[in-house]
Structure formats: structure tokens, C-alpha cells
DSSP file (Angstrom, degrees, kcal/mol; ACC not computed):
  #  RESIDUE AA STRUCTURE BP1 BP2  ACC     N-H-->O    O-->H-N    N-H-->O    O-->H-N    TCO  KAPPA ALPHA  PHI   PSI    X-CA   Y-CA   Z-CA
    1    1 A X              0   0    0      0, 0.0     2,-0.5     0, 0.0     0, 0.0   0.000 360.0 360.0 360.0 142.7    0.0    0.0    0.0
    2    2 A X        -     0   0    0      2,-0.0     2,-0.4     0, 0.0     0, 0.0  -0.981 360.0-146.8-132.3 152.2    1.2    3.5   -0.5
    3    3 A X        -     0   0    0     -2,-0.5     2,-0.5    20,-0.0    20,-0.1  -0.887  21.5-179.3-105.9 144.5   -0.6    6.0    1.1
    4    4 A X        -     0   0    0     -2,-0.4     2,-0.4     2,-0.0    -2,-0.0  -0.974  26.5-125.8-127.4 137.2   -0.8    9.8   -1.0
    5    5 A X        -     0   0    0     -2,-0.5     2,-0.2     2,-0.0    -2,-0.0  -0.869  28.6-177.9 -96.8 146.8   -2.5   13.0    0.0
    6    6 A X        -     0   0    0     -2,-0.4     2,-0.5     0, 0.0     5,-0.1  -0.766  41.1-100.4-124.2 150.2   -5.0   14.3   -2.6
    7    7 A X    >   -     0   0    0     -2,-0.2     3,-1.3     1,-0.1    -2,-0.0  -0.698  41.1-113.7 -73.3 150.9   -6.8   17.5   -2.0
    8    8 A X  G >  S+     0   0    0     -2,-0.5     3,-2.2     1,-0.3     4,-0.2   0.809 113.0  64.0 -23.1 -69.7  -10.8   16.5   -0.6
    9    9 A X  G >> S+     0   0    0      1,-0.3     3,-0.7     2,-0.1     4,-0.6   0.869 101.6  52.6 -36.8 -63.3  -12.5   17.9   -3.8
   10   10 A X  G <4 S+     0   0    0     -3,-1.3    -1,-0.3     1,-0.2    -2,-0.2   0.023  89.3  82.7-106.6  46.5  -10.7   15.1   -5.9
   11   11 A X  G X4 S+     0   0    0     -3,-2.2     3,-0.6    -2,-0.3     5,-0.4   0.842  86.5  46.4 -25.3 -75.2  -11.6   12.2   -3.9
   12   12 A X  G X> S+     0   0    0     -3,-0.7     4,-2.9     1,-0.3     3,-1.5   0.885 117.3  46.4 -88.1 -48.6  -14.8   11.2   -5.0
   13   13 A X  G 3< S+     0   0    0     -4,-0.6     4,-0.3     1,-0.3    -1,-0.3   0.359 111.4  55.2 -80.3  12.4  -13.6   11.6   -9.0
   14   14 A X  G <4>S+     0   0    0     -3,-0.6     6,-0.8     3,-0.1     5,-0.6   0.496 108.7  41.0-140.9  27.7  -10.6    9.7   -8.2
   15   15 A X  T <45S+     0   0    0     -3,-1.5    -2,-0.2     4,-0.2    -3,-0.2   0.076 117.5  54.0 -91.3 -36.1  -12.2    6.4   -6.7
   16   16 A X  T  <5S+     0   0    0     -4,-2.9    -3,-0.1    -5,-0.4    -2,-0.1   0.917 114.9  32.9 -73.0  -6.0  -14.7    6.8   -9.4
   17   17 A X  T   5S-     0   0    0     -4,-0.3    -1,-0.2     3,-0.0    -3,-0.1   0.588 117.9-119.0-113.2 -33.5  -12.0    6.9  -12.4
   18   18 A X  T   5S+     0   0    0      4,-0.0    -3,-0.2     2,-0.0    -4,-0.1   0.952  76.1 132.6  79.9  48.3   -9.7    4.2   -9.8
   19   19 A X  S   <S+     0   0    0     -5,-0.6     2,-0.2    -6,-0.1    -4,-0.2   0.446  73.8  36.3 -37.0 -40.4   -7.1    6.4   -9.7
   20   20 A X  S    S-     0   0    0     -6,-0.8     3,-0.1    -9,-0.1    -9,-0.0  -0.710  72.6-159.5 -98.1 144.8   -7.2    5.8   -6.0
   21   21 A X  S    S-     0   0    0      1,-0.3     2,-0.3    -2,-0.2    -6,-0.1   0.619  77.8  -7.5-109.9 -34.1   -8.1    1.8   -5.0
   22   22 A X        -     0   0    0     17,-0.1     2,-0.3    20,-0.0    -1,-0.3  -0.944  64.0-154.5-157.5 169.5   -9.2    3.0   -1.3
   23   23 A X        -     0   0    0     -2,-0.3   -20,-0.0    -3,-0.1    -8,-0.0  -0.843  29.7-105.6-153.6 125.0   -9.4    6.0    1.3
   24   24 A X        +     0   0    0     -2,-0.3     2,-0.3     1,-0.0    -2,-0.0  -0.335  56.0 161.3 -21.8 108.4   -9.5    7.0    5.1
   25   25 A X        -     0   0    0      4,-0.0    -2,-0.1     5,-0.0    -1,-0.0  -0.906  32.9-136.5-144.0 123.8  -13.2    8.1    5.7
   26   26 A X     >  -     0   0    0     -2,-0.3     4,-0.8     1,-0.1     3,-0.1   0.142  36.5 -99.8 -64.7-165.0  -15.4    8.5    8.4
   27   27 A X  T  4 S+     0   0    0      1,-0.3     4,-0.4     2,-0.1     5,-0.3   0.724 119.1  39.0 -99.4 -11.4  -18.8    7.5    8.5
   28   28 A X  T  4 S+     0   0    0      2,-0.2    -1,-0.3     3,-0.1     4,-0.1   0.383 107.7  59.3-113.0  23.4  -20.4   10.8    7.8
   29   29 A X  T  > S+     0   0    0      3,-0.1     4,-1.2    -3,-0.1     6,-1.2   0.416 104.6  60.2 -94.3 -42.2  -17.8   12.0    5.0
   30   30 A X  T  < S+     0   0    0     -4,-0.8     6,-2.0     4,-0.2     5,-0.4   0.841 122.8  19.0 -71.4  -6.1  -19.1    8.4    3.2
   31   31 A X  T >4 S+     0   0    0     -4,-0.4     3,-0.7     3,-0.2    -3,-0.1   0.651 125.8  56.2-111.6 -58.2  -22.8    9.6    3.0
   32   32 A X  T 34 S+     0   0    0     -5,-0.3    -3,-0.1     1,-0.2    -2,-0.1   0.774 121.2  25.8 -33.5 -54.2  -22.1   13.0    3.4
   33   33 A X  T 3< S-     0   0    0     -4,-1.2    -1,-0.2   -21,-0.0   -21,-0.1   0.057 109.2-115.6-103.7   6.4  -19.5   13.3    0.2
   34   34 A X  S <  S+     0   0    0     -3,-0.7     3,-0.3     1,-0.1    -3,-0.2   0.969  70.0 142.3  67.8  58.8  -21.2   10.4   -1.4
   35   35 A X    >   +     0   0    0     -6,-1.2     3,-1.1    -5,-0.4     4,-0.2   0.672  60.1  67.2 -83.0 -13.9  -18.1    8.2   -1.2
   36   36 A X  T 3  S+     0   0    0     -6,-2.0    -1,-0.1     1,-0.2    -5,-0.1   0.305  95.3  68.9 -94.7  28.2  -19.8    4.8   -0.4
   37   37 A X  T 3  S+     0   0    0     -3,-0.3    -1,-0.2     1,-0.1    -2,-0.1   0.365 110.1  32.6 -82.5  14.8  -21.2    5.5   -4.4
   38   38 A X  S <  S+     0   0    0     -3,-1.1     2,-0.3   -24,-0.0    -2,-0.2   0.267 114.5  75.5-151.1  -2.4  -17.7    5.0   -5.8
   39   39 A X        -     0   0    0     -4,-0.2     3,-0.1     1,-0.1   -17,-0.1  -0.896  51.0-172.0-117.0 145.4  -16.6    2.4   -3.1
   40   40 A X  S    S+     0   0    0      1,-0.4    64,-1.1    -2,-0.3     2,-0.4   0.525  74.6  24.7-107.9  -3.6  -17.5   -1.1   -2.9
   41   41 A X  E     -a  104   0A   0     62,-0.2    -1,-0.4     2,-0.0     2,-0.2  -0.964  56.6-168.8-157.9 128.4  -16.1   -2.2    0.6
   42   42 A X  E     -a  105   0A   0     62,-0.6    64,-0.6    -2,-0.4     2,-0.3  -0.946  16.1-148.6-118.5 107.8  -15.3    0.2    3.8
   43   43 A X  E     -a  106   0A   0     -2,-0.2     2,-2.1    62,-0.2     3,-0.4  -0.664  23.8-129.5 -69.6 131.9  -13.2   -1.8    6.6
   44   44 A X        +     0   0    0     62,-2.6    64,-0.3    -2,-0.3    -1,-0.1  -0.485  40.5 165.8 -93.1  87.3  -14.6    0.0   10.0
   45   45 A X        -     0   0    0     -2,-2.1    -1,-0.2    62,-0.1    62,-0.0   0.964  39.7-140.7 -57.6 -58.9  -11.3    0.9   11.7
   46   46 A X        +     0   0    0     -3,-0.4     2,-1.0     1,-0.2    -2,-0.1   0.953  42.5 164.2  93.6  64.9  -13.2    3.3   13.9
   47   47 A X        +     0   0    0      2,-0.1     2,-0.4   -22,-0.0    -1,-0.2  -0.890  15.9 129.6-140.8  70.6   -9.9    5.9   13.5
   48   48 A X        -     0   0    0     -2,-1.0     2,-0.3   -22,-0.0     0, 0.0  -0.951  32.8-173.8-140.1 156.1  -10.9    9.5   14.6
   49   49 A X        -     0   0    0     -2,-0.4     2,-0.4     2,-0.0    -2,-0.1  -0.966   8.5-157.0-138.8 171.8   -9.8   12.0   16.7
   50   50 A X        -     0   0    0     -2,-0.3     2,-0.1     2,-0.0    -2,-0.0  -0.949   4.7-158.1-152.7 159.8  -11.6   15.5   17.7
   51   51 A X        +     0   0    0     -2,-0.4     2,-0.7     2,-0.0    -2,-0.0  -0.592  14.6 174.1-130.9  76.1   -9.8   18.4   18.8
   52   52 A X        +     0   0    0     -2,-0.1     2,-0.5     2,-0.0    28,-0.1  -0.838  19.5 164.2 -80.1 123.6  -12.0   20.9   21.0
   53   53 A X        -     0   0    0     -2,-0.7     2,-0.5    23,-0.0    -2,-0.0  -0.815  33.2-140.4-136.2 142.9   -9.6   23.3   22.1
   54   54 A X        -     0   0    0     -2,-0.5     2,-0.2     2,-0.0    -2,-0.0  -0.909  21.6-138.9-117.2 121.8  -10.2   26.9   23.6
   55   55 A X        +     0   0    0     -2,-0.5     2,-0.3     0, 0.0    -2,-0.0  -0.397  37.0 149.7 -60.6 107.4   -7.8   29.4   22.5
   56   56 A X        -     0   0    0     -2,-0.2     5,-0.1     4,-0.0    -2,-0.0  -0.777  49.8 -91.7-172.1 144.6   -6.6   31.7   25.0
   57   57 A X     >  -     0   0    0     -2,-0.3     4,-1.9     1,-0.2     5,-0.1  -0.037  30.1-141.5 -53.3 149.0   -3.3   34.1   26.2
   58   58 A X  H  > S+     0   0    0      1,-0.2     4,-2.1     2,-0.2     5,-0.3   0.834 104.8  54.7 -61.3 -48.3   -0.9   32.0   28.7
   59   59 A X  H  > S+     0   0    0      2,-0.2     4,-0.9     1,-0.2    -1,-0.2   0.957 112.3  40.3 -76.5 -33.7   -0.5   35.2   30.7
   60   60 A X  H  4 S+     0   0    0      1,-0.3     3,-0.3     2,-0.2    -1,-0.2   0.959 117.7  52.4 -80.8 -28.8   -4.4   35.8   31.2
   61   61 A X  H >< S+     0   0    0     -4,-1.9     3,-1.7     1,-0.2    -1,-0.3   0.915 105.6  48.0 -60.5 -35.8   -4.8   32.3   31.8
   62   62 A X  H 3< S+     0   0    0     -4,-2.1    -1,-0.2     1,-0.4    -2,-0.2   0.708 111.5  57.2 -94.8 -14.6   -2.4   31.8   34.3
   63   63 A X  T 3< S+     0   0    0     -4,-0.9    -1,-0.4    -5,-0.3     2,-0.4   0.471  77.2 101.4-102.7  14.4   -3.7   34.6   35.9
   64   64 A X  S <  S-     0   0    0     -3,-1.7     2,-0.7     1,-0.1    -3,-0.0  -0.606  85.3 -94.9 -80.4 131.5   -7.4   33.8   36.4
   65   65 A X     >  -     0   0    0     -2,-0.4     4,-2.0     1,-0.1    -1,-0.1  -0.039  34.9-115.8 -34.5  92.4   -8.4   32.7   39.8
   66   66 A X  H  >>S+     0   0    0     -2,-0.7     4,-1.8     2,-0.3     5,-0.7   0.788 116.0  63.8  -9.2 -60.1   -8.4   28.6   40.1
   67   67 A X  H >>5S+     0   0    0      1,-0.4     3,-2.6     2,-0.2     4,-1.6   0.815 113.1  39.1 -48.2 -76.4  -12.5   28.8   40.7
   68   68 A X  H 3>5S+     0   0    0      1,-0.4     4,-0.6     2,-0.2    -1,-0.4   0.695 108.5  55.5 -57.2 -21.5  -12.4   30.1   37.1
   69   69 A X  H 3<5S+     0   0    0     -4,-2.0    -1,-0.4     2,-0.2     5,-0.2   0.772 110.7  47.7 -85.1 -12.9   -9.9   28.1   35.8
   70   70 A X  H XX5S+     0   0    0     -3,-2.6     4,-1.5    -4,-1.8     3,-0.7   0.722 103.0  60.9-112.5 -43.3  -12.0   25.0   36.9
   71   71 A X  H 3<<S+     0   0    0     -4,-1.6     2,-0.7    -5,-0.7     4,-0.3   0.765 104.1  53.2 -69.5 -10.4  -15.4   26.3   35.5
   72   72 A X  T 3< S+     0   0    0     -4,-0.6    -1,-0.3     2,-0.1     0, 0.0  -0.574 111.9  42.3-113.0  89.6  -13.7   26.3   32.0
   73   73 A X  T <> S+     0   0    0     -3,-0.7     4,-1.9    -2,-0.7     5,-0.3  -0.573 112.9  50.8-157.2 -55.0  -12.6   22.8   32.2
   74   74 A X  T  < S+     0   0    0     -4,-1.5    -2,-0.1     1,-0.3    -3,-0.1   0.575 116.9  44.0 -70.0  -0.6  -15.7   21.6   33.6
   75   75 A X  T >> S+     0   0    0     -4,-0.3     4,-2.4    -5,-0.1     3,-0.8   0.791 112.9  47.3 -63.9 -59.4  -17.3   23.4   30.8
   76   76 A X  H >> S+     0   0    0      1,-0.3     4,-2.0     2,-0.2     3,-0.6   0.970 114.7  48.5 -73.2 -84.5  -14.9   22.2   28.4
   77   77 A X  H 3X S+     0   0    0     -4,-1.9     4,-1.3     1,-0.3    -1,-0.3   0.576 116.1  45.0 -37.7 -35.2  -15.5   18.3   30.0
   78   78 A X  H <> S+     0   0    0     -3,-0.8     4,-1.9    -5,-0.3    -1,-0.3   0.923 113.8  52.5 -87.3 -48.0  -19.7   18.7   29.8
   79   79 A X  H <X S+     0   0    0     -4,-2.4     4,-3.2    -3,-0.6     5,-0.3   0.840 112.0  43.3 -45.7 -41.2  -19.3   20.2   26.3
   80   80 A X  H  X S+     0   0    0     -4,-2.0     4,-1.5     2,-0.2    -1,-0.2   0.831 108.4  58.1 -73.6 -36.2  -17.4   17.4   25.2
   81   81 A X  H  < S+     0   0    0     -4,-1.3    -2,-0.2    -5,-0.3    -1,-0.2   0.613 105.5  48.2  -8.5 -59.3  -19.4   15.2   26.7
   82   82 A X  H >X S+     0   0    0     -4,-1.9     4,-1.6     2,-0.2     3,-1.1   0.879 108.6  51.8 -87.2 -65.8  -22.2   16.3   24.9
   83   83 A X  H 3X S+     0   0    0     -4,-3.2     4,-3.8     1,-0.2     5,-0.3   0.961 104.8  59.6 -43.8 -41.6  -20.6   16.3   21.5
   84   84 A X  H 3< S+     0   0    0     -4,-1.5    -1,-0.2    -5,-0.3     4,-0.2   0.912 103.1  50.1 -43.5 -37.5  -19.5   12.9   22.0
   85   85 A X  H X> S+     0   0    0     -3,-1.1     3,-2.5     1,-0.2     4,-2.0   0.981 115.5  43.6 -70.7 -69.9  -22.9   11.7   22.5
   86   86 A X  H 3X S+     0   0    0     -4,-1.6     4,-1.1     1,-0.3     5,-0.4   0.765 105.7  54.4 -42.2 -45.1  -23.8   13.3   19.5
   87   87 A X  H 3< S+     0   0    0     -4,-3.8    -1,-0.3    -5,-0.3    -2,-0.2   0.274 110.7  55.6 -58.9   0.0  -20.9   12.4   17.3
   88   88 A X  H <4 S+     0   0    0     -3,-2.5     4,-0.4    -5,-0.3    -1,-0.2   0.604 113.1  42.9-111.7 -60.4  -22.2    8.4   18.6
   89   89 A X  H  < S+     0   0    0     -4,-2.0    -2,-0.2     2,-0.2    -3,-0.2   0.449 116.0  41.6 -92.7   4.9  -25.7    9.2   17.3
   90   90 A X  S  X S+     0   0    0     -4,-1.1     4,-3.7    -5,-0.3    -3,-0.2   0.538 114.5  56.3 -94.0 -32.5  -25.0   10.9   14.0
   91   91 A X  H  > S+     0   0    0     -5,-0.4     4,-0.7     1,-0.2    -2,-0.2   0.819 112.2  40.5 -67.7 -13.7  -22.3    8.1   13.6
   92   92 A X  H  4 S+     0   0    0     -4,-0.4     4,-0.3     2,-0.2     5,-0.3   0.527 108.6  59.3-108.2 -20.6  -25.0    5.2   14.0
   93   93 A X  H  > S+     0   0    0      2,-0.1     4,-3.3     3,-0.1     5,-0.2   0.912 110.7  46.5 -67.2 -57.5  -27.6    7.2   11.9
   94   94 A X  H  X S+     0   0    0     -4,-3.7     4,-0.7     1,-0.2    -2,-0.2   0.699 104.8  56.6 -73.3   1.2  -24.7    6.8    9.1
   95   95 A X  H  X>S+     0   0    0     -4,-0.7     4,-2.6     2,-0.2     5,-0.8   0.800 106.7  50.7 -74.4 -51.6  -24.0    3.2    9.7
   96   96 A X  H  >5S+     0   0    0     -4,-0.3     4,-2.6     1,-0.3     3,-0.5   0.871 114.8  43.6 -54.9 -61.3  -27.8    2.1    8.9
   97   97 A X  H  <5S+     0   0    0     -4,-3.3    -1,-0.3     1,-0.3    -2,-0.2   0.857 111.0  50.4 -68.7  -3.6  -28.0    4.0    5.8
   98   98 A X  H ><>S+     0   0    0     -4,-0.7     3,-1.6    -5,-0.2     5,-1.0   0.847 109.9  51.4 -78.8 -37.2  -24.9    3.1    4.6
   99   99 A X  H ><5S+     0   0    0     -4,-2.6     3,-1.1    -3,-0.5    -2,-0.2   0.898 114.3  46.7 -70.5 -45.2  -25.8   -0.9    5.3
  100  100 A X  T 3<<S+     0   0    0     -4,-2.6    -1,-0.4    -5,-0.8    -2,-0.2   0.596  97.7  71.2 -85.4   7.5  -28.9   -0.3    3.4
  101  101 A X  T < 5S-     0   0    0     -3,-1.6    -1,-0.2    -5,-0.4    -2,-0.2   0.216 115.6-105.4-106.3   8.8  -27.0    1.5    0.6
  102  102 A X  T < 5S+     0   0    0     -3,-1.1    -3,-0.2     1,-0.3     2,-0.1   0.304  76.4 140.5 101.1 -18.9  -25.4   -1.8   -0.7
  103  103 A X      < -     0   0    0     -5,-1.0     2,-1.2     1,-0.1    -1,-0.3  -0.558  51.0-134.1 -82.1 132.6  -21.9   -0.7    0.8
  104  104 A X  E     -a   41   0A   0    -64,-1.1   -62,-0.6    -2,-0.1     2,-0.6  -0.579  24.1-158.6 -92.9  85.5  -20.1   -3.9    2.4
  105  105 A X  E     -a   42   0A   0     -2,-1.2     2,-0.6   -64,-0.1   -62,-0.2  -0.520   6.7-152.1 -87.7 115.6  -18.8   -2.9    5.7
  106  106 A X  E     -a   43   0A   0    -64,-0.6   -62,-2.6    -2,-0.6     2,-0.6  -0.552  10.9-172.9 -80.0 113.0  -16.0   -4.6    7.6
  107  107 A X        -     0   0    0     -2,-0.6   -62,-0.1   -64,-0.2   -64,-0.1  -0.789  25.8-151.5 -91.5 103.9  -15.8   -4.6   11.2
  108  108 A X        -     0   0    0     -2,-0.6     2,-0.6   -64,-0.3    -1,-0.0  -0.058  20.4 -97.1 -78.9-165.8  -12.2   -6.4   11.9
  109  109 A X    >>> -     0   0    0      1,-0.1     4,-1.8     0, 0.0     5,-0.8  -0.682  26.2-107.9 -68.8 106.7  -11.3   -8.4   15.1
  110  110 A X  T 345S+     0   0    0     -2,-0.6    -1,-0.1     1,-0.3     5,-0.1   0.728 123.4  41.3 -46.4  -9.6   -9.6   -7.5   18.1
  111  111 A X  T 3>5S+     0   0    0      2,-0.1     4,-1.4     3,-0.1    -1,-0.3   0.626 108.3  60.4 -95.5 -24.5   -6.8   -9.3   17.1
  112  112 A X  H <>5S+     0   0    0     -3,-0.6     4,-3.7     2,-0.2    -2,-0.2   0.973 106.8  45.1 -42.0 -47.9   -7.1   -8.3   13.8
  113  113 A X  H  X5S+     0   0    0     -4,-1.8     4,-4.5     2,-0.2     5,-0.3   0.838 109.6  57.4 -73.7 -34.7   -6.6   -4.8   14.9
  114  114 A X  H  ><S+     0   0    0     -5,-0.8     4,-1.9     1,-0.2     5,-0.3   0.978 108.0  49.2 -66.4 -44.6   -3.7   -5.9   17.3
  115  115 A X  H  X S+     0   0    0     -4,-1.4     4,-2.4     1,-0.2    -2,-0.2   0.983 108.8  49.7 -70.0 -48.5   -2.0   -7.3   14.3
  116  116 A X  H  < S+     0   0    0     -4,-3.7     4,-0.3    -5,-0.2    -1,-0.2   0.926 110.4  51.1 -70.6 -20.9   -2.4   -4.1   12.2
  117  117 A X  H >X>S+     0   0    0     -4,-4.5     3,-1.8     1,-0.2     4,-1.2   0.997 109.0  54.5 -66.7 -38.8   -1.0   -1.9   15.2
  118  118 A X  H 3<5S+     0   0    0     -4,-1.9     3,-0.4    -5,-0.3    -2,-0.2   0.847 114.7  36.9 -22.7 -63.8    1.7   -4.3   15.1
  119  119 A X  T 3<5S+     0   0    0     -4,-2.4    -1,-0.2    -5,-0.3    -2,-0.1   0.391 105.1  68.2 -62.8 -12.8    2.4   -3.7   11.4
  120  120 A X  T <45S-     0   0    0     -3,-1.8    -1,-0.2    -4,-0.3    -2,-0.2   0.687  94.2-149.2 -95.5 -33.7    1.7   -0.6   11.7
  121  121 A X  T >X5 +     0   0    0     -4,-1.2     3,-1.3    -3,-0.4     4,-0.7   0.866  23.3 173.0  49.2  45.4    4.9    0.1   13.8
  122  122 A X  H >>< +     0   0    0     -5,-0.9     3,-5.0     1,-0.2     4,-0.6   0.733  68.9  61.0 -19.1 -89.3    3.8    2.7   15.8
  123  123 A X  H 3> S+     0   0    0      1,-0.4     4,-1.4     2,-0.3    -1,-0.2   0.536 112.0  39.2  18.1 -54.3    7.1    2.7   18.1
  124  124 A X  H <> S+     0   0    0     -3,-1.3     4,-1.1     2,-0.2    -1,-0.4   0.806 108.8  54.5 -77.4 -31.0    9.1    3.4   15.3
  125  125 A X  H <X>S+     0   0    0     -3,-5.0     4,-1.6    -4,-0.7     5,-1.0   0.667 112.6  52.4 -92.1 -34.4    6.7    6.1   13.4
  126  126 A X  I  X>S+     0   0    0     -4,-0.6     5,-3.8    -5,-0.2     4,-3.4   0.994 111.6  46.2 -65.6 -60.5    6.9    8.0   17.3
  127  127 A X  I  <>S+     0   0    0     -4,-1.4     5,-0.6     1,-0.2    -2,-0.2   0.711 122.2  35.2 -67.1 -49.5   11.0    7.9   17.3
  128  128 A X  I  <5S+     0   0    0     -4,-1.1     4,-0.4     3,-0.1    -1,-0.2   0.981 135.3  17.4-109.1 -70.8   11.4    9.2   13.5
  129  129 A X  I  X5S+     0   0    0     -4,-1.6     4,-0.8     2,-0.1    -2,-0.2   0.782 125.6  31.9-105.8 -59.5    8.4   11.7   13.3
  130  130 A X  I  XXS+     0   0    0     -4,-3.4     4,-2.3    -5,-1.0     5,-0.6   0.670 108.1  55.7 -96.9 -16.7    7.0   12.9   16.9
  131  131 A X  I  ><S+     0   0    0     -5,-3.8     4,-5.2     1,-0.2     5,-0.3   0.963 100.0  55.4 -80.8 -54.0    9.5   12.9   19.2
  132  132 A X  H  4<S+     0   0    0     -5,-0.6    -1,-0.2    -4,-0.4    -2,-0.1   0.669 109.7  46.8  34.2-111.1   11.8   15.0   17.6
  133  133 A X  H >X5S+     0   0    0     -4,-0.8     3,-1.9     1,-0.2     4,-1.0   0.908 110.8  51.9 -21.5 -74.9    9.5   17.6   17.3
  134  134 A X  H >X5S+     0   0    0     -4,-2.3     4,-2.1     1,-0.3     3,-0.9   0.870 108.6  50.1 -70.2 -29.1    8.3   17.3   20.8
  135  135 A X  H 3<<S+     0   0    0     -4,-5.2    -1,-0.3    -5,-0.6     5,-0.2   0.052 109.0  52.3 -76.8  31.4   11.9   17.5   22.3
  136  136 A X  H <4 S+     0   0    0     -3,-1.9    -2,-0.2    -5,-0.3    -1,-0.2   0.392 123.4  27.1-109.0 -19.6   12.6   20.4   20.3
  137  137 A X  H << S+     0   0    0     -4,-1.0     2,-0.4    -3,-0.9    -2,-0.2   0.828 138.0  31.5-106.6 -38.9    9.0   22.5   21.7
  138  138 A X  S >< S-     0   0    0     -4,-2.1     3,-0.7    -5,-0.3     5,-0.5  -0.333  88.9-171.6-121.7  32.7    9.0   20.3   25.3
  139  139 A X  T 3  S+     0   0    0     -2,-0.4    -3,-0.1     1,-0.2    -4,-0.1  -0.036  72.8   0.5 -54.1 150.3   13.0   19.8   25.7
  140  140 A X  T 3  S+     0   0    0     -5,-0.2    -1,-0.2     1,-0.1    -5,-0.1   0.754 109.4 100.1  54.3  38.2   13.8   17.3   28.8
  141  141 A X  S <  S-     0   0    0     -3,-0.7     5,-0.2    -7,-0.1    -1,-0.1   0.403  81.5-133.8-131.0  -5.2    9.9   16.8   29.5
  142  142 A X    >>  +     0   0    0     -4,-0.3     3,-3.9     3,-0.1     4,-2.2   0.713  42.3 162.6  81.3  10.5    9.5   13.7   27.9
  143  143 A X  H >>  +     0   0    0     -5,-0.5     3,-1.6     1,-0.3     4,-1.4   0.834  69.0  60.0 -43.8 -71.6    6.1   14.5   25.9
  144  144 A X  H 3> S+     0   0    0      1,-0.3     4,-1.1   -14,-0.3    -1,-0.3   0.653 110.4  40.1 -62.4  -7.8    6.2   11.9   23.5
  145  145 A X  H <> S+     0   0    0     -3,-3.9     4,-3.6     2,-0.2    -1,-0.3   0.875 118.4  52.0 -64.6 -36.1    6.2    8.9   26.3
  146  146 A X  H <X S+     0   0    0     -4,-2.2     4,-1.8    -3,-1.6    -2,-0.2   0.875 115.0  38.6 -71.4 -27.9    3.6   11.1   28.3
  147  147 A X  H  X S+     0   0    0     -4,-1.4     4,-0.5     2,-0.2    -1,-0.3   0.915 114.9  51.4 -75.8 -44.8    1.6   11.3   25.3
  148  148 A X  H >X S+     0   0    0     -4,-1.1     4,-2.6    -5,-0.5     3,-2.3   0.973 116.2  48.2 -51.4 -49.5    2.3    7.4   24.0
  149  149 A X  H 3X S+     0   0    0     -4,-3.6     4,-1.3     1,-0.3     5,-0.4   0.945 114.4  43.5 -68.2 -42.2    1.1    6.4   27.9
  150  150 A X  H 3< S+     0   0    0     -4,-1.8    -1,-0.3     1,-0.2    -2,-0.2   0.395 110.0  51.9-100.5  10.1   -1.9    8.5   27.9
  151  151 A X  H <X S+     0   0    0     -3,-2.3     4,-1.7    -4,-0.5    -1,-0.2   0.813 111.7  49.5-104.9 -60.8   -3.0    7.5   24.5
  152  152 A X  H  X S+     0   0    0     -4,-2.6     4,-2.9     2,-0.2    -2,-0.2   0.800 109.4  58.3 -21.2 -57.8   -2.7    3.5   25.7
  153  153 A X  H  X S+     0   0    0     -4,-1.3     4,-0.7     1,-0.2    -1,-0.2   0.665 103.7  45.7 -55.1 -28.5   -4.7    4.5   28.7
  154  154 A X  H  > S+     0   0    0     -5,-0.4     4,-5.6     2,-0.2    -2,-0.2   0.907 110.8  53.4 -77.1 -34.3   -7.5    5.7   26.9
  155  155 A X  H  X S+     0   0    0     -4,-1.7     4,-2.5     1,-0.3     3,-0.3   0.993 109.9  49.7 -65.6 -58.7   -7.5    2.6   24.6
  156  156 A X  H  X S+     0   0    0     -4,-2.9     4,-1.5     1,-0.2    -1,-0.3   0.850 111.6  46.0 -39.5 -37.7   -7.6    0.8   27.5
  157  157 A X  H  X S+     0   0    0     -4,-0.7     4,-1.5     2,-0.2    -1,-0.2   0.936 110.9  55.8 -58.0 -64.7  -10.5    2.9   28.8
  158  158 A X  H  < S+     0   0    0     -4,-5.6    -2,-0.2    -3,-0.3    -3,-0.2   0.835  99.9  60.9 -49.3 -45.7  -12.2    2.6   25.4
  159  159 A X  H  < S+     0   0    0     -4,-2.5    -2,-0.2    -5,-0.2    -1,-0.2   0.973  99.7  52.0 -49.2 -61.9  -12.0   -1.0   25.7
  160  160 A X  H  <        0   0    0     -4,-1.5    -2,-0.2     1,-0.3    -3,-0.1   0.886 360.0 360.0 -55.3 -76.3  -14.2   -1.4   28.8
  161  161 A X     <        0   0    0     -4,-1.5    -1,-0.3     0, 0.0    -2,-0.1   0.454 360.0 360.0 -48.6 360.0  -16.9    0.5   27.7
């Protein structure tokens, strides 16, 4: 497999001309951007991330009173909350109509999916790419373990549910 970035726009015309054999897509970019008309099989990796972030100066932050500083997290934490749920039920709206739309969707295994992280060679992908980086912005803080362990703890987290 070789993976290429395309811009968005020429997606949809370049699985239908099979230009492209396959593509990353959530479940509402396949209904949404019509891809599962041009696709015949989607394996459901389940592969997302969401970023809500609030934007705001270090120096004003750091100077807000703790009681405020806790009502915007605990904002932040109900709001996210709330999207999640939503992002759960729009994602389960697009699974039915995509199953009735002919599109053959693959759920893999949990050992399938251990075998593709495997293959995948996170570990390696961290050492070349992220770490780097984050010991150039984060020198001596370790980010890219703290981030590996807390990304591992979520899965784990994610599992139980």
C-alpha cells in the first residue's frame, strides 16, 4: 500500500475513475461526500480524533483565579461530553444508511486490529516523526512517552466501555 495525500474535492472523482483503490473516511464524510457510491467495501477501523480546544493568552490564563480556571474545564468536560454523544448518534444514523445503501462494511477483530497496530509500527513512526518535534518544543519533559502512555490509557479505557 502507498498512502498519498490528494486535495478533498478530488476524492470522490478519483475512486470513481480508480485512480485511488481505497481511502481513510469517516462515517459521515461516506454519506455526506457520497463516497460509499464509488466504493464497494469500507473496513470500519473506527480511526478519529476530535480536537476541541479553547484558544486563550498563557499570561491571562495563568492569571485567572483557580475557581475560574475549573469552571472552564468543567465546561470544556460537559461540552465534550455532549458532542460525543452526539458524534455516537449521527455516527449510528450513518452506519444504517450506509448498510442499506449496498456498501459492504467490515468490522475487523480485536486481534485483527492488534496485528495491524503491530504492522503498523507505531514505536518506530513516534522515534522518527513525533519525538523530535516534541523534544525540540518540550525539551527534557518527555512529551512523546507522556503522550504514548496516555493515548494506551484511553484505549484501555475505550475497551471497557
Amino acid at each position: 500500500m502507498t498512502m498519498q495525500t490528494i486535495p478533498w474535492a478530488d476524492i470522490y472523482n478519483a475512486l470513481e475513475r480508480g485512480v485511488v483503490d481505497g481511502i481513510w473516511s469517516l462515517w459521515g464524510s461516506l454519506v455526506e461526500e457520497r463516497h460509499y457510491e464509488v466504493i464497494k467495501y469500507y473496513t470500519a477501523l473506527d480511526w478519529a480524533w476530535d480536537s476541541c480546544n479553547v484558544a486563550m493568552n498563557r499570561k491571562l490564563y495563568d492569571g485567572l483565579p483557580n475557581d475560574l480556571k475549573e469552571v472552564l474545564f468543567k465546561a470544556g468536560r460537559e461540552a465534550e461530553a455532549r458532542d460525543y454523544r452526539e458524534r455516537q448518534k449521527s455516527d449510528e444514523e450513518h452506519k444504517k444508511f450506509l448498510s442499506s445503501s449496498g456498501l459492504v462494511i467490515y468490522y475487523p477483530t480485536e486481534a485483527e486490529r492488534n496485528a495491524f497496530r503491530q504492522k503498523a509500527n507505531m514505536p518506530a513512526i513516534w522515534k522518527e516523526l513525533c519525538d523530535p518535534w516534541l523534544e525540540k518544543y518540550y525539551p527534557g519533559q518527555n512529551m512523546g512517552q507522556k503522550i504514548r502512555d496516555e493515548l494506551d490509557r484511553i484505549r484501555i479505557q475505550a475497551k471497557k466501555k
